[in-house]
C-alpha positions in Angstrom: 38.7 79.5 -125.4 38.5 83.1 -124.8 36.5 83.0 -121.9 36.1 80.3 -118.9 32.9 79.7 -117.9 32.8 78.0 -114.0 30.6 76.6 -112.0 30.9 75.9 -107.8 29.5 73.3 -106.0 29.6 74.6 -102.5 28.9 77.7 -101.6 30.6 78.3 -98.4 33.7 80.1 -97.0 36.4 78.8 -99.1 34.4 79.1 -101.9 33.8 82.0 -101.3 37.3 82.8 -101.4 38.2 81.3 -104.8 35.4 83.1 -106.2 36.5 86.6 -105.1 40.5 85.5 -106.9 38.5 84.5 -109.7 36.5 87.6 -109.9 39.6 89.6 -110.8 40.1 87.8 -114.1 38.4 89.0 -116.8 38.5 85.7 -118.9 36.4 84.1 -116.4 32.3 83.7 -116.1 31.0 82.5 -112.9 27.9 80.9 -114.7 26.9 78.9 -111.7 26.7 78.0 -108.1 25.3 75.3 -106.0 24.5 74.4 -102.8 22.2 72.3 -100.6 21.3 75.6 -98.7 19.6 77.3 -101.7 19.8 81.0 -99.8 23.9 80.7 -99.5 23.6 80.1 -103.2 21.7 82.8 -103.1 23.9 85.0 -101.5 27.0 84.1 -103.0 25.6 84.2 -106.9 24.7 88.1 -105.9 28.1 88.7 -105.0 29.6 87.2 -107.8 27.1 86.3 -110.4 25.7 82.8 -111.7 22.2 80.8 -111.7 21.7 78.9 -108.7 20.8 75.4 -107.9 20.5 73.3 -104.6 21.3 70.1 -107.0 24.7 69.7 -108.6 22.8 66.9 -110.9 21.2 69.4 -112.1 23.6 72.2 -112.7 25.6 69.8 -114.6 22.8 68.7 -116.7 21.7 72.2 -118.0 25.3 74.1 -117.8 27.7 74.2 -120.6 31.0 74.4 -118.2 34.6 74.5 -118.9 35.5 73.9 -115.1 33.7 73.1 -111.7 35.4 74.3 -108.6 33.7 71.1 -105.9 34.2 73.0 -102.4 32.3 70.9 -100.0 33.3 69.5 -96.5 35.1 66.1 -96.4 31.9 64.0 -96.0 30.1 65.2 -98.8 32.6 64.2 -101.6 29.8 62.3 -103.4 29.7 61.5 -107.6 31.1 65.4 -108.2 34.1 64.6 -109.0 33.0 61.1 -111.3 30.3 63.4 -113.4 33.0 66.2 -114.0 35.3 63.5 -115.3 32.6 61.5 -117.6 31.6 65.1 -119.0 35.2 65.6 -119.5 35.4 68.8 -117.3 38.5 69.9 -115.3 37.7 70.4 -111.6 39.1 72.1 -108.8 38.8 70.3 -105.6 39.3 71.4 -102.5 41.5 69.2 -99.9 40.9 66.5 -98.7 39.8 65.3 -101.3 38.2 62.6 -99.7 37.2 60.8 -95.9 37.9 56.8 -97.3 41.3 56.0 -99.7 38.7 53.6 -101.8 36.5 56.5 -102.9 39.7 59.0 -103.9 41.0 55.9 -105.9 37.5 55.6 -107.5 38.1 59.1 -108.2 41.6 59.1 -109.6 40.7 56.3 -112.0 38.1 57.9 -113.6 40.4 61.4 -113.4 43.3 58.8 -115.2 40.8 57.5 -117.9 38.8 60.8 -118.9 42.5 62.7 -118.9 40.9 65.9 -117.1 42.7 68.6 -115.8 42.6 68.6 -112.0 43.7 70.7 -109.4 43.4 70.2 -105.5 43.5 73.0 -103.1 46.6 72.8 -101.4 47.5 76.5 -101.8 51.0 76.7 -99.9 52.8 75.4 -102.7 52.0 78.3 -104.7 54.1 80.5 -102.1 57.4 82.6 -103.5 59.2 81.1 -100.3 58.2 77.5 -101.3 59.9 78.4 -105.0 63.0 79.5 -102.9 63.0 76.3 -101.2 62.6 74.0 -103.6 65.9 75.6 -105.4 68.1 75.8 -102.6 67.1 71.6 -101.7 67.8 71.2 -104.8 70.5 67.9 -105.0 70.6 68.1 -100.9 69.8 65.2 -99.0 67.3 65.8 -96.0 67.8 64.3 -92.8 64.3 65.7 -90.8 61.6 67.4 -91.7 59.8 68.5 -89.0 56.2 70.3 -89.1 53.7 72.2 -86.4 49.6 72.9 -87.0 48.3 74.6 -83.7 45.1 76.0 -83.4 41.3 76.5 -82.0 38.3 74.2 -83.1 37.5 76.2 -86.3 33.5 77.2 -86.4 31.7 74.4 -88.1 29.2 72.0 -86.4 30.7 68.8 -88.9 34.3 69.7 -87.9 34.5 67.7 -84.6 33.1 64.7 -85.5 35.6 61.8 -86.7 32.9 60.5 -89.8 32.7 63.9 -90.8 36.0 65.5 -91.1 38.2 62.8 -90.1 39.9 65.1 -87.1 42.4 67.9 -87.3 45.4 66.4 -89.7 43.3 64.6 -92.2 41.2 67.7 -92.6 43.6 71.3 -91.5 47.1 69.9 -90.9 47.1 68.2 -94.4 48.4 71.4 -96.1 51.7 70.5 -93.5 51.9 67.1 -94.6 51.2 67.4 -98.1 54.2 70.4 -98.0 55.9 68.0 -96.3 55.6 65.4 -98.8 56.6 68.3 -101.9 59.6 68.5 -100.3 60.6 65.5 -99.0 59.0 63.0 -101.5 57.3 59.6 -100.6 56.2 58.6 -97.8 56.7 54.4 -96.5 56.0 54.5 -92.9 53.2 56.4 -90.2 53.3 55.9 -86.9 51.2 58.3 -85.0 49.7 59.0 -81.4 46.9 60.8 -80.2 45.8 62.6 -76.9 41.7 62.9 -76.2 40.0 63.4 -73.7 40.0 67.1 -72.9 37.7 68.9 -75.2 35.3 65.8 -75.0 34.7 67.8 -71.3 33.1 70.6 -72.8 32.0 69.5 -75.7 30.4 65.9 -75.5 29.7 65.6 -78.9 33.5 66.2 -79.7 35.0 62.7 -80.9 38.2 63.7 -82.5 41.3 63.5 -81.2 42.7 67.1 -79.1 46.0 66.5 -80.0 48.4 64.0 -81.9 52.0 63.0 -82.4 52.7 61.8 -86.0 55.9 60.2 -87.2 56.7 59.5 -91.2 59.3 57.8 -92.9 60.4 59.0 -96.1 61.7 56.7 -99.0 65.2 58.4 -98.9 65.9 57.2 -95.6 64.7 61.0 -94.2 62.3 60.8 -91.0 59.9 63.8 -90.3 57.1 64.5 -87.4 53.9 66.7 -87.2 52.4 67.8 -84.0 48.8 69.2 -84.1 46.5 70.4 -81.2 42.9 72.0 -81.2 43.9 72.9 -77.6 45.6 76.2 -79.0 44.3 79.5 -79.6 44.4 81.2 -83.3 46.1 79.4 -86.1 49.9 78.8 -86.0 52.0 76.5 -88.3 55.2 75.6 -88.8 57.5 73.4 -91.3 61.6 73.2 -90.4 63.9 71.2 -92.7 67.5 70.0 -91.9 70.0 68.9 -94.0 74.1 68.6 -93.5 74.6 72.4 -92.7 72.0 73.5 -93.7 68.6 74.5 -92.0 65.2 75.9 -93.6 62.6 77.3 -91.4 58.5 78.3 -92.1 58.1 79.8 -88.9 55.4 80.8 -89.1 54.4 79.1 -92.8 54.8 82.5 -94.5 58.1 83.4 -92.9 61.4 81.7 -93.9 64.9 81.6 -92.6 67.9 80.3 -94.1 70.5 79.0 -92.0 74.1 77.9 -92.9 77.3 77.9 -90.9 78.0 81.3 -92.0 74.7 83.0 -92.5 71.6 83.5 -91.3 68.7 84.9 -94.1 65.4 85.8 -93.9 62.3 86.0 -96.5 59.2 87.0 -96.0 56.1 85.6 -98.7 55.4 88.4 -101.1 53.3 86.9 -103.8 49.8 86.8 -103.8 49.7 82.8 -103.8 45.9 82.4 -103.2 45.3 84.3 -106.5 48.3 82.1 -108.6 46.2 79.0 -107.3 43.6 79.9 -108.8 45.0 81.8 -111.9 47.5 77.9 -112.8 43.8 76.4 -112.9 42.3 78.8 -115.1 45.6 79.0 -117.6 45.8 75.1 -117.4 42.0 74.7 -118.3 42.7 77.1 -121.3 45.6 75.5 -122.3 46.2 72.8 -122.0 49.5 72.9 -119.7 49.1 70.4 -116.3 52.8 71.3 -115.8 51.2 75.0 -114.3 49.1 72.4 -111.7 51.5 71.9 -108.5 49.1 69.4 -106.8 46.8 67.3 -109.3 44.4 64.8 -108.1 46.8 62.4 -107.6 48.9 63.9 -105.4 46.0 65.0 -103.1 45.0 61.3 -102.9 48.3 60.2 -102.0 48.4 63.2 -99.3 45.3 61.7 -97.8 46.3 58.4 -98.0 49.3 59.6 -95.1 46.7 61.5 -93.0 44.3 58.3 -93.0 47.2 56.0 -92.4 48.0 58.0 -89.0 44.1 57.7 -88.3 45.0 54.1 -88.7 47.8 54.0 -86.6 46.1 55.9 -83.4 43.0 53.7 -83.7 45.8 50.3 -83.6 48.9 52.0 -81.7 50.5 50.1 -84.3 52.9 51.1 -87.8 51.3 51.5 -90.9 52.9 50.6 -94.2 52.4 52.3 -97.5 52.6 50.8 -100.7 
């Protein structure tokens, strides 16, 4: 196909922000957007162009689409994704991909049996530095990896409620633990602990947890923690990896150091990852290719099935085993 023609379900900040990377390819065609707000449809087809709908049953009735980009908050992951796949359309998601493991496996099935091309918005992995790391792990055992996602209660009303976003790793700190899992591979084991009860003072309706402590155990026999807090101010992360001399740091995410016994290296990110996100989608839908898709469907249901297995494990205080 010469020409991609896309449509967005969700018409908020992030999708916002694929829109304006997709808006620099000229083999693209917004053709529509939805949203249950009709006037931030509104708003955003101005900007970037496409008929608008408040009713995604609709859009996909009287579009022709090559691909749906289905930004919505974690509570609203409906049938999107199930009608993309029955129409045979590849979809962008973005993460998580879900708020229950039984609806992303309902999803993944259907993605498995209508063979779509899918891609799921974990954007990190398209950084140069990630590249770089990948190569130099390459045939090195880790021992720890060890990860960091501070930050302030980001402004949305559905955000601090637990049936809504499903708290701070399952819905912001997941990009840590799903570059986590890139690097360090399957995960068998959460244990994780949380703090509440600050927050809750100012903000009654506030039900997730302030802060947690989250342990995983990888199948190689490698360990790894994430520590996240709300109680911060801006947005800091952080990913550090250790193996026999050897250690790699993201600190901060788009900064890395190299450190061996006899040198110390630094990188800085330089490529404009955001855009190669959405520019592997595009290519992939065109050709064909899923190798150019670094985190499918699958991979973002296995991502969430670790975040909700540490939701499990602060709820029980208890270890949670995955299959």
């Amino acid at each position: 196909m010469d020409k991609v023609k896309v449509g967005f379900i969700g018409a908020g900040g992030i999708a916002n922000f694929h829109l304006s990377q997709l808006s620099r390819m000229e083999d693209v065609i917004i053709t529509a957007v939805c949203d249950l707000v009709e006037e931030k449809a509104q708003e955003t087809s101005r900007k970037f162009g496409g008929r608008v709908y408040a009713d995604y049953y609709q859009m996909f009735e009287k579009e022709q689409l090559d691909a749906v980009y289905i930004c919505v908050p974690p509570f609203a992951h409906k049938d999107q994704e199930v009608i993309a796949c029955r129409k045979k359309i590849p979809f962008f998601v973005e993460k998580p991909v879900a708020l229950s493991l039984d609806k992303a496996q309902e999803v993944e099935r259907e993605v498995r049996d209508s063979g779509v091309i899918t891609s799921v918005g974990y954007l990190l992995r398209y950084m140069d530095i990630v590249d770089r790391t990948k190569k130099i792990l390459s045939g090195r055992p880790l021992a720890l990896i060890s990860g960091r996602y501070f930050g302030e209660i980001p402004p949305a009303d559905w955000i601090i409620k637990k049936d809504r976003s499903g708290g701070q790793l399952v819905e912001q700190a997941t990009h840590i633990v799903n570059l986590m899992v890139y690097f360090g591979g399957k995960v068998t084991e959460v244990y994780s602990q949380p703090f509440t009860g600050l927050i809750k003072k100012r903000l009654p309706e506030f039900d997730v947890e302030d802060a947690s402590i989250t342990l995983l155990k990888f199948e190689t026999g490698a360990i790894g923690s994430i520590v996240c807090t709300w109680l911060g101010f801006g947005y800091y992360s952080s990913l550090e990896l250790f193996s026999d001399g050897l250690e790699i740091r993201l600190d901060p995410i788009t900064t890395m150091q190299v450190l061996t016994a006899d040198q110390k290296e630094e990188y800085l990110v330089k490529n404009d990852y955001g855009f190669i996100e959405n520019r592997n989608f595009i290519e992939a839908v065109k050709t064909g290719n899923k190798d150019l898709i670094r985190s499918d469907y699958y991979d973002g249901m296995k991502t969430l099935e670790i975040t909700l297995a540490a939701g499990k494990s602060m709820e029980t205080g208890q270890p949670v085993r995955l299959k």
